[in-house]
N, C-alpha and C positions, 0 to 999 in steps of 0.2 A: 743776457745773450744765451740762447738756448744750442743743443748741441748732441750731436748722435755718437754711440758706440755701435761700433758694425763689426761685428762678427763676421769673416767671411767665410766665402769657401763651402757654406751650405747650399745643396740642389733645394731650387723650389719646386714645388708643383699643386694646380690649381688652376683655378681662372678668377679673373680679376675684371672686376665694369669699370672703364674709361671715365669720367669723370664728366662735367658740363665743359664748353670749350672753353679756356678763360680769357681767348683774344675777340672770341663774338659776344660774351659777354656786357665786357667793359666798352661795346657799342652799342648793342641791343638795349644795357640798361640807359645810356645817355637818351636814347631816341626816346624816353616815356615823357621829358620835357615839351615835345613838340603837341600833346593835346592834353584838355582838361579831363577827356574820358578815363576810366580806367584801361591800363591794359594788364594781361597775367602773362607771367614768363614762368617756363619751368625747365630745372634742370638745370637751375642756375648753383654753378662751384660753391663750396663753401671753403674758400681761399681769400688769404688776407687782403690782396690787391680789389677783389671783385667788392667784399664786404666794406672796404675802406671808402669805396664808390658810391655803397648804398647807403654809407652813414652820410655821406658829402648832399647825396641826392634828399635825404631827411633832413639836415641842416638847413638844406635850397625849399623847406616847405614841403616837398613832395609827401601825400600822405603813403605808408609802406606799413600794407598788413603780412604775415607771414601765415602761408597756409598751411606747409607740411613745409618736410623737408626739401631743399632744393627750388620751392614755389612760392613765390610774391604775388603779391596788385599791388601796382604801382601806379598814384591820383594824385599827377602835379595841376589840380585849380585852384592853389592859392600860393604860388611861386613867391618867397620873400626874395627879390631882386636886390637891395639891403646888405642881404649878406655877402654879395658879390665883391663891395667896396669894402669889408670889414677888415681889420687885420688876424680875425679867426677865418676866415677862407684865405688870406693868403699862407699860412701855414698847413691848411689842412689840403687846400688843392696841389702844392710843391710838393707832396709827399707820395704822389701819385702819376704814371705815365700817363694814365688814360684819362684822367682828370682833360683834357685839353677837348677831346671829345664833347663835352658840355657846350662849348661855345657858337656852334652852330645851329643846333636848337635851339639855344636858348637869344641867339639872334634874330633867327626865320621866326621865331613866335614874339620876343618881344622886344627887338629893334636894339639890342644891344647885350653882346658878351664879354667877359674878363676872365681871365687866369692868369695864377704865377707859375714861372717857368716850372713845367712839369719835374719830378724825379726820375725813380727808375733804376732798370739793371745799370752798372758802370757799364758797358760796351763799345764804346765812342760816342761819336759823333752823332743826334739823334734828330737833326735840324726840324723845326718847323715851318719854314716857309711855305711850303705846298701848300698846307691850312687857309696861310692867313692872304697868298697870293689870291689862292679861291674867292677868298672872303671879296678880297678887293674887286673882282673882276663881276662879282655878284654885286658891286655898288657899298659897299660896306668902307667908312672909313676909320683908319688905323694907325694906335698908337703903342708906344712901347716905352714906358719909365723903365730907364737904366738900371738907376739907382738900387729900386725894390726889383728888378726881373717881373715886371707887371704888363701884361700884353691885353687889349683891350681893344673889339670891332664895333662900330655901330651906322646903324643906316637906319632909316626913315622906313622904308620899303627896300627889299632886295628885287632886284629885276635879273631875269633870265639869260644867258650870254654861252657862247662859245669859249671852251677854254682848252688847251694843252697843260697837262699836266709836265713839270719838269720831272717827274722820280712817279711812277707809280707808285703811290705810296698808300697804304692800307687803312690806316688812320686817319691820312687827309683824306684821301677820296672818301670814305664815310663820314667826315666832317661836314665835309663840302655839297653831300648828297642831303644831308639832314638838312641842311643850310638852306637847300635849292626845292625843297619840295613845297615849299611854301613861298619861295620867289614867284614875282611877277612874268608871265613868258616863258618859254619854252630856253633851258638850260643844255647844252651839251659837254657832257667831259669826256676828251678823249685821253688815251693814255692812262685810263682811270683801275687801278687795280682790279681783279676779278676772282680775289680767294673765296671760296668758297662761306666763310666767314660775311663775308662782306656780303655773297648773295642773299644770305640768309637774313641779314639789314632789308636790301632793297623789296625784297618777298612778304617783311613783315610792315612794310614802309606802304605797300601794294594795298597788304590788307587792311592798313587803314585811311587808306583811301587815296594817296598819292598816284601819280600814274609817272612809272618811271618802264623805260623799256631796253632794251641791251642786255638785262641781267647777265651775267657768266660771260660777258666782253671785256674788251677794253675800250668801248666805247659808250657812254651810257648817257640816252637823252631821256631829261626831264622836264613833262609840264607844268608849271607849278599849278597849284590849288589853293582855297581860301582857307581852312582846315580840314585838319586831319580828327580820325574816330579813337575809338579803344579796337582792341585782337587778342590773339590770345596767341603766346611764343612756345615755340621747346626750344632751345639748344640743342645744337649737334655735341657729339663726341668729342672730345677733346683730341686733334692729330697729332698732337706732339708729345701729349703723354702717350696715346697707345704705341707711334715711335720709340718712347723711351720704354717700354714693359717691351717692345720685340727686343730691342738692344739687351735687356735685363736678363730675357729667357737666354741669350745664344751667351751674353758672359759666362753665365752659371752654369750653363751646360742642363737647362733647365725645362720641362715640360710645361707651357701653359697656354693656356685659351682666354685671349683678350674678348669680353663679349661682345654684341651688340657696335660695331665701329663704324660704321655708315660708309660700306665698301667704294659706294660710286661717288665719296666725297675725298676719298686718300690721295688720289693724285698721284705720285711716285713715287708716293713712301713705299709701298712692298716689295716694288722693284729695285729701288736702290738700297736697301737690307737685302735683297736675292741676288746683286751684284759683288756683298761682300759674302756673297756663299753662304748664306743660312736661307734656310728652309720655311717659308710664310706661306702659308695653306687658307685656301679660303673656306668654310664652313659653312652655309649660310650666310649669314651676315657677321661672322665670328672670325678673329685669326686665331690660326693653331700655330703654334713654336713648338717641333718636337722636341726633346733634349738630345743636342748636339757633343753626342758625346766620343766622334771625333775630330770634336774641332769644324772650323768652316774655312774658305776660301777664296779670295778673291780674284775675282777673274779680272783679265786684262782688255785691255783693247782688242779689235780684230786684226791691228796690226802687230801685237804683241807689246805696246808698249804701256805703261804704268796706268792702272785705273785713276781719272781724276773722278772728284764729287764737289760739286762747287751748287754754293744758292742762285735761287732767280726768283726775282716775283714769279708767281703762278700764272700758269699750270707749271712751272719750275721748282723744284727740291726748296721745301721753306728752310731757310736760314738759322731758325731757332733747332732743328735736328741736325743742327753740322755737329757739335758738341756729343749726342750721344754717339754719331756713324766715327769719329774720330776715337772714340773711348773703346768701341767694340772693336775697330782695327786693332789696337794696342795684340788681340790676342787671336786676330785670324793668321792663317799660308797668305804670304805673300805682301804686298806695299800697295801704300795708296798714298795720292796725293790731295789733301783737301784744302781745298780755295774756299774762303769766306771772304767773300766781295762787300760784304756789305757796312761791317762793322768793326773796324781794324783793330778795335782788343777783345773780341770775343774769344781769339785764340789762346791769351794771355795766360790762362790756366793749365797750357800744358807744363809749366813747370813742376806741379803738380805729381802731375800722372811720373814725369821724369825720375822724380824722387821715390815713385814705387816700384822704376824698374825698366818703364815701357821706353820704348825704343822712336824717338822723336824727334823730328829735326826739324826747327823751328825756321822755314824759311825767309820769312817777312812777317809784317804783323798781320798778313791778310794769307798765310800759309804755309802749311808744316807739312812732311813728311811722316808716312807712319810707317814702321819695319814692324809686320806683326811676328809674334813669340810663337804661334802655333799652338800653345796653353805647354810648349816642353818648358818654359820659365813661367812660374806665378808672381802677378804683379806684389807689390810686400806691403803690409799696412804700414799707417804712417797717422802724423795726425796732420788735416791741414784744417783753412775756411773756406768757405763757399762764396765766392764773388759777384755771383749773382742768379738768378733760377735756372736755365739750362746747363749752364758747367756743375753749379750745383750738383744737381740730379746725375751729371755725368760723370763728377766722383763719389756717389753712394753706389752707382752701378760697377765703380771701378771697388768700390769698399768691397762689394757683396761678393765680387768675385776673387778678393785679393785674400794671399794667406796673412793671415795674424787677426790683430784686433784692432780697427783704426778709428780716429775722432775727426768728427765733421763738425767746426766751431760755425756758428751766425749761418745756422740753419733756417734761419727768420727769412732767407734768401728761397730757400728751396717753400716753403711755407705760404711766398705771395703766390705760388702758380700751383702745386700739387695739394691738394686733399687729403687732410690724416693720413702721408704718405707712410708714414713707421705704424700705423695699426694695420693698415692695407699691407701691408708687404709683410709682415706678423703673421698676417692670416694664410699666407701659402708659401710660409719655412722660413722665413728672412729671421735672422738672426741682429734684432735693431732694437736700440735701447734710445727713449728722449729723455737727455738730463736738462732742465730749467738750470 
């Protein structure tokens, strides 16, 4: 178990590049199963979760050259199907969230997928039915061994269908789209998530050759086709980390310029950091954080009553930046109340931050209270673990700004979603040591 020493309480300043996204990733790379061509992706993270993906995808046969940093071809024409039933894929696929994402291409192309029940952050409840409801209503039939957690679709031909989604949900609707572009007949999913993420599937989905139309709705009809070609991908920006470098700059009281962040893909990220009163400047295609070095504030309602900050699917505040916007309270003017609808222990970690001082009141597991310090009290180091990657990352931001010297244990947590985050954060004044 590896593990950080953080010094806090040092200003940074610098500018820092966003990383590849690591939620359009661990889709983008599943979709290379649905053709024999090659296709090149770049800008892909080099993070544990995405790499653990790419080994699974090499396991599955797929041929994988590395060109440069951040850029593959990836040439699934000799799929071992094999390893699906092995019990070395049921270990290796459990270890992974995005591992479930396979199943859909690897149906629409060769009439049959498996998986064990995925892993993942603790956060609650992570249901997959949407998936496998999809599956079914595309003609796919479906079973589920108890015993091993072994979930398994298979159809002859998928055929085309109307369907209602129960949950928007980001992973299934890109399951279900991978699924459907090779189905028999014209597919409609309404209700079908629209992150931006996701667009960037249906657009690469487009260019090889599918004809899917709605992109950035919630309603997305598709005609299936007999195959699909090779394209060539970039990844977007990663939005949750550049969230978490804005949250970073305003702890620390800190000057920097996030580069390159794909402005008209943020969504409400700069506005709901501008509602807790910090300063996000657009630059070109850059955000500037000036150093906030009286402090920020949160503004209220028009009625004067308490700022709430609650997730939604999109175009709604994504759920994985409740953790940084609740960290950064800890030290603005003023209270906030933040709702996490989605995941009922994501909050679980404010115990945490409590123990360094910050002012929290845990109202349900789905909402807390924050009474921000104003920075007139500094959070206190302490030693704790990391539960999972977003709370992670939201007590190293709490470290960096906190007086003393604190330990962050089963940093392997922050490690699946951020990029050499202690060399990056080294490089413009962070004060971070990694002990193996």
């Amino acid at each position: 178990m590896a593990t950080f020493i953080i010094e806090g309480q040092h200003q940074l300043k610098g500018s820092i590049q966003p990383q590849g996204a690591k939620n359009e990733a661990l889709q983008i790379l599943c979709a290379v199963l649905l053709t024999a061509e090659e296709i090149t992706i770049n800008n892909i993270p080099d993070i544990v979760d995405v790499n653990k993906l790419i080994d699974l995808l090499r396991k599955l046969g797929v041929k994988i050259n590395k060109l440069e940093k951040g850029s593959y071809t990836f040439k699934a024409d000799d799929v071992n199907l094999k390893y699906l039933e092995s019990e070395a894929f049921k270990q290796d696929g459990k270890g992974l969230r995005g591992s479930i994402m396979i199943v859909g291409p690897l149906l629409a192309r060769f009439g049959k997928g498996y998986i064990p029940k995925p892993g993942g952050d603790k956060i609650g409840r992570r249901r997959l039915d949407t998936h496998f409801e999809g599956f079914i209503n595309l003609g796919a039939s479906f079973r589920y061994n108890k015993e091993d957690h072994f979930y398994g679709v298979e159809a002859k031909k998928l055929k085309g269908a109307y369907m209602l989604l129960d949950e928007a949900s980001v992973t299934g609707t890109a399951n279900i789209v991978m699924a459907a572009v090779l189905a028999e007949g014209r597919t409609t999913i309404y209700n079908a998530a629209c992150e931006p993420y996701l667009q960037q599937l249906c657009k690469m989905l487009n260019r090889m050759g599918a004809k899917i139309s709605g992109i950035g709705s919630n309603m997305l009809i598709i005609d299936g086709v007999d195959e699909l070609g090779g394209t060539e991908h970039r990844m977007l920006p990663d939005m949750i980390e550049i969230g978490s470098w804005i949250g970073l700059a305003a702890m620390t009281k800190s000057e920097l310029t996030i580069k390159n962040v794909s402005w008209n893909d943020l969504g409400l990220i700069p506005n709901v950091f501008r509602k807790l009163g910090i300063t996000v400047e657009q630059q070109g295609d850059d955000i500037h954080i000036p150093a906030h070095t009286e402090g920020y504030e949160i503004q209220n309602f028009i009625d004067g009553s308490i700022l709430t900050i609650s997730d939604a699917p999109w175009p709604g505040f994504t759920p994985d930046l409740l953790s940084i916007i609740l960290v950064v309270a800890t030290q603005a003017r003023g209270s906030v109340l933040i709702h996490q609808k989605m995941f009922e222990s994501r909050l679980f970690f404010v115990d945490k931050l409590i123990d360094m001082g910050a002012k929290i009141i845990l109202c349900d597991p789905h909402r807390a209270t924050v009474i921000g310090h104003d920075f007139k009290s500094s959070l206190k180091a302490t030693t704790m673990s990391s539960p999972d990657i977003r709370a992670g990352v939201s007590l190293l931001i709490a470290a960096l700004s906190a007086k003393g010297t604190s330990t962050i244990h089963n940093i392997e947590q922050i490690d699946r979603g951020y990029e050499n985050i202690d060399e990056r954060l080294r490089a413009i004044g962070a004060k971070i040591t990694r002990l193996n």
